[in-house]
C-alpha positions in Angstrom: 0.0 0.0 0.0 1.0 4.1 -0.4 -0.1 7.3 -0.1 0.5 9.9 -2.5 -0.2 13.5 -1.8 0.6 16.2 -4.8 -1.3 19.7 -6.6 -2.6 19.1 -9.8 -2.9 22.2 -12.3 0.8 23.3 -12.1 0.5 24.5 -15.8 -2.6 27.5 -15.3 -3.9 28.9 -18.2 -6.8 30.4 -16.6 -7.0 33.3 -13.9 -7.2 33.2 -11.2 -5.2 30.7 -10.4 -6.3 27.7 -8.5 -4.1 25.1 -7.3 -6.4 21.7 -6.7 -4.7 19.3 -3.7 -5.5 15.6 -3.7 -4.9 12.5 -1.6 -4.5 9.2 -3.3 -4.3 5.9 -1.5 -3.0 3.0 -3.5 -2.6 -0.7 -3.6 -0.6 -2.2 -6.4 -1.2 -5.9 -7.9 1.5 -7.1 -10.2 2.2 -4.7 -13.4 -1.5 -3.1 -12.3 -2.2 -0.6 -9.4 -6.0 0.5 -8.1 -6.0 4.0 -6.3 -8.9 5.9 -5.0 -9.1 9.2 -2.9 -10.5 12.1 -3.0 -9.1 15.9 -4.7 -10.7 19.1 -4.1 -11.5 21.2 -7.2 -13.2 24.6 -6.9 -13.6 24.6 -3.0 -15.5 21.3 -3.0 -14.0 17.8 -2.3 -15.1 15.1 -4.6 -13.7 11.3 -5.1 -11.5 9.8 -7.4 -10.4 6.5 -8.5 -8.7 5.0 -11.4 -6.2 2.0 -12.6 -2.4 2.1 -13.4 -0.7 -0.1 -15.4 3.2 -0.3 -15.3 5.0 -0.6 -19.2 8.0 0.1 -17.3 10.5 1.4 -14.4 10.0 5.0 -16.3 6.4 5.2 -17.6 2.9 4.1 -16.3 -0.2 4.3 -18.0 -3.2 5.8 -15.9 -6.8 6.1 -16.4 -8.9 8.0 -14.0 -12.2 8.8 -12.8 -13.4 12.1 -11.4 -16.4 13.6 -12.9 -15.2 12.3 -16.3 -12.2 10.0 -17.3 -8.6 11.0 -17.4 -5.8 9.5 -19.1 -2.4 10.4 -18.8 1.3 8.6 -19.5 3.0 8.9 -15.9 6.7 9.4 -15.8 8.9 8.8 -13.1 11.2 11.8 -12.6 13.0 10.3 -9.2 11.7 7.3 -7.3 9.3 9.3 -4.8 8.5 12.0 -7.7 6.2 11.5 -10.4 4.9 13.5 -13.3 1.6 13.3 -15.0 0.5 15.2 -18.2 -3.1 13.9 -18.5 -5.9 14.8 -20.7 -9.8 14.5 -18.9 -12.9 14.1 -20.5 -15.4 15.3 -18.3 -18.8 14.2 -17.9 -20.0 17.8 -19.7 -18.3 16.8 -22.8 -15.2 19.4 -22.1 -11.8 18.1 -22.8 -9.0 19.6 -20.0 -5.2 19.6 -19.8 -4.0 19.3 -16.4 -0.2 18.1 -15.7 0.2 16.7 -11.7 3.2 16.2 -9.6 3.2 13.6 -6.7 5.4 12.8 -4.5 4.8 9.4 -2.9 5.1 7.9 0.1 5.6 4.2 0.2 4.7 2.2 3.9 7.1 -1.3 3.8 5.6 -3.5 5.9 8.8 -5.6 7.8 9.7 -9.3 7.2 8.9 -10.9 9.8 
């Protein structure tokens, strides 16, 4: 299991500018990875969840869920620091940019 914390909307186009914080919890199976949490977007927190699948130790394919679907390559900048240009289809047929940068926090349970 991990926790990933991060901003999404780094890249504002729009003013004012309007950072949007998420928590993501995550629990990875093989090459896949389920994660579900919750973001908050224009003062109001809604849920998310999505699947990750792993092509390699560099990229990740993710597909989202929030009001819409997102899919974005993920890149893996530094082991703890990822970077995620994504493109969302929202549920009222807009298409959005966002790029999101996490950095994760992996909980090791010992071997015992």
């Amino acid at each position: 299991p991990a926790v990933a914390f991060g901003v999404q909307n780094l890249l504002i186009t729009e003013s004012p500018v309007s950072f949007e914080p998420y928590l993501v919890f995550t629990k990875s199976f093989f090459n896949f990875r389920l994660h579900s949490g919750m973001i908050n977007i224009d003062k109001e927190i809604k849920p998310l969840a999505g699947l990750d699948f792993s092509m390699n130790n560099l990229i990740t394919i993710q597909i989202d869920y929030l009001d819409g679907i997102s899919f974005a390559p993920v890149v893996n900048l530094q082991e703890n620091i990822v970077l995620t240009p994504a493109i969302i289809y929202s549920s009222n047929s807009e298409i959005v940019h966002s790029i999101n940068l996490q950095w994760l926090f992996n909980f090791k349970e010992d071997d015992k």
